[in-house]
C-alpha positions in Angstrom: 0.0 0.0 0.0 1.5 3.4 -0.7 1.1 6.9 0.5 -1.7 8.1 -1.6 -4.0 5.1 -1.7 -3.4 5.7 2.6 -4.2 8.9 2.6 -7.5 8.3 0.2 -8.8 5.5 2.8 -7.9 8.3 5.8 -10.2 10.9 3.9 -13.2 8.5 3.4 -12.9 7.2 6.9 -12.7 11.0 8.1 -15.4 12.0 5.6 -12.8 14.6 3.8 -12.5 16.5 7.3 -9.4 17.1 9.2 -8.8 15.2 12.3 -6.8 18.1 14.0 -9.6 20.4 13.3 -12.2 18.4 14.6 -10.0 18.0 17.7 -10.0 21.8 17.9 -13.9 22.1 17.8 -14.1 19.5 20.5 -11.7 21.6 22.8 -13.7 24.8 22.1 -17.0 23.7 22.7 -15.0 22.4 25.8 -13.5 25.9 26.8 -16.7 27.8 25.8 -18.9 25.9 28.4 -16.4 26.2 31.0 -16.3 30.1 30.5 -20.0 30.4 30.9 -19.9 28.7 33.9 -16.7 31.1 35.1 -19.4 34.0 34.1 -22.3 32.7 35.3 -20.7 31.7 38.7 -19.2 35.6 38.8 -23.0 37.0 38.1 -24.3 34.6 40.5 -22.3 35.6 43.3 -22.0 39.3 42.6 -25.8 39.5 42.3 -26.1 37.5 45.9 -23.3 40.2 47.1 -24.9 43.5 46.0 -28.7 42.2 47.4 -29.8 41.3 44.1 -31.1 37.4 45.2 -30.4 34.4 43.7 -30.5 34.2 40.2 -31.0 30.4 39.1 -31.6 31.1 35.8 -28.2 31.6 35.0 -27.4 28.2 36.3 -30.1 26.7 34.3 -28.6 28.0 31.3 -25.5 27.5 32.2 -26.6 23.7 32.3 -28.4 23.6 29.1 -25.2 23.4 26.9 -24.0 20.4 28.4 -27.2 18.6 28.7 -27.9 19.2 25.0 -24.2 17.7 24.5 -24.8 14.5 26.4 -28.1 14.1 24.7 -26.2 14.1 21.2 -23.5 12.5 22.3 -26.3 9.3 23.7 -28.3 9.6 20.7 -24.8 9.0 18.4 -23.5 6.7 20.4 -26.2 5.0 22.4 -24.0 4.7 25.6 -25.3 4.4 28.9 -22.9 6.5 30.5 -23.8 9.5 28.0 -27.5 8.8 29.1 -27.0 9.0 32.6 -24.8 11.9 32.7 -27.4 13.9 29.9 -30.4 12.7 32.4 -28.4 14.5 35.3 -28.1 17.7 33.6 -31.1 17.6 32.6 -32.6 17.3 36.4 -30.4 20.0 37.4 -31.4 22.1 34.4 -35.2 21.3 35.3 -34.5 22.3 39.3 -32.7 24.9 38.3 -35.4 26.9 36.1 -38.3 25.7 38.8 -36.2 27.3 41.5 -35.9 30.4 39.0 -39.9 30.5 38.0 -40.5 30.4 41.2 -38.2 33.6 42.5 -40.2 35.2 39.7 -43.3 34.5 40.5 -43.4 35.0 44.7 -41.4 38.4 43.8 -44.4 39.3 41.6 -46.8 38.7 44.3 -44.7 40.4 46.9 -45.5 43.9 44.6 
C-alpha cells in the first residue's frame, strides 16, 4: 500500500474532514462551556453580594449546553454513560429553572 491510496482510505474514513480540526472544535466547545460557567458563577455571586437574590436562571442556562451535548453524544452513540450523565443535567437544568420561575413568580406577588 502506498502513501496516496493511505491517505484516500484516511479521507473516506474522516469524511474529507481534518482530524486536527475536529480535535480543535471539541476543545472549544469544551472551553466555551467552562467560560460560561466562570461568568455565570461571577453573576451569580456578585448579584447574591450587592442584594440582588439568587438568580438560578443563570445556572439553568448554564446547564443547558452540556445537557444538549450529552443528549447528542447518547443519541450518536447510544452509551449508557452518556444517558445517565445527559439525564443529570437535565434534572439540574429542570430544578434549576423551577427554583428560577418560582423567584419570579413570589417576587411578583410580593408587589
Amino acid at each position: 500500500m502506498n502513501k496516496e491510496e493511505i491517505l484516500e482510505r484516511s479521507r473516506k474514513e474522516n469524511k474529507n474532514q481534518d482530524v486536527f480540526e475536529k480535535d480543535i472544535i471539541i476543545k472549544s466547545n469544551r472551553y466555551s462551556c467552562m467560560a460560561s460557567a466562570i461568568l455565570a458563577t461571577l453573576f451569580f455571586v456578585v448579584q447574591i453580594f450587592t442584594g440582588g437574590g439568587i438568580n438560578y436562571g443563570l445556572y439553568a442556562v448554564v446547564f443547558s449546553m452540556p445537557m444538549a451535548g450529552f443528549w447528542f453524544k447518547y443519541l450518536m452513540l447510544h452509551k449508557k454513560h452518556e444517558l445517565l450523565v445527559a439525564i443529570c443535567y437535565t434534572a439540574g437544568v429542570f430544578l434549576f429553572a423551577a427554583a428560577h420561575i418560582d423567584n419570579l413568580v413570589s417576587a411578583s406577588t410580593i408587589l
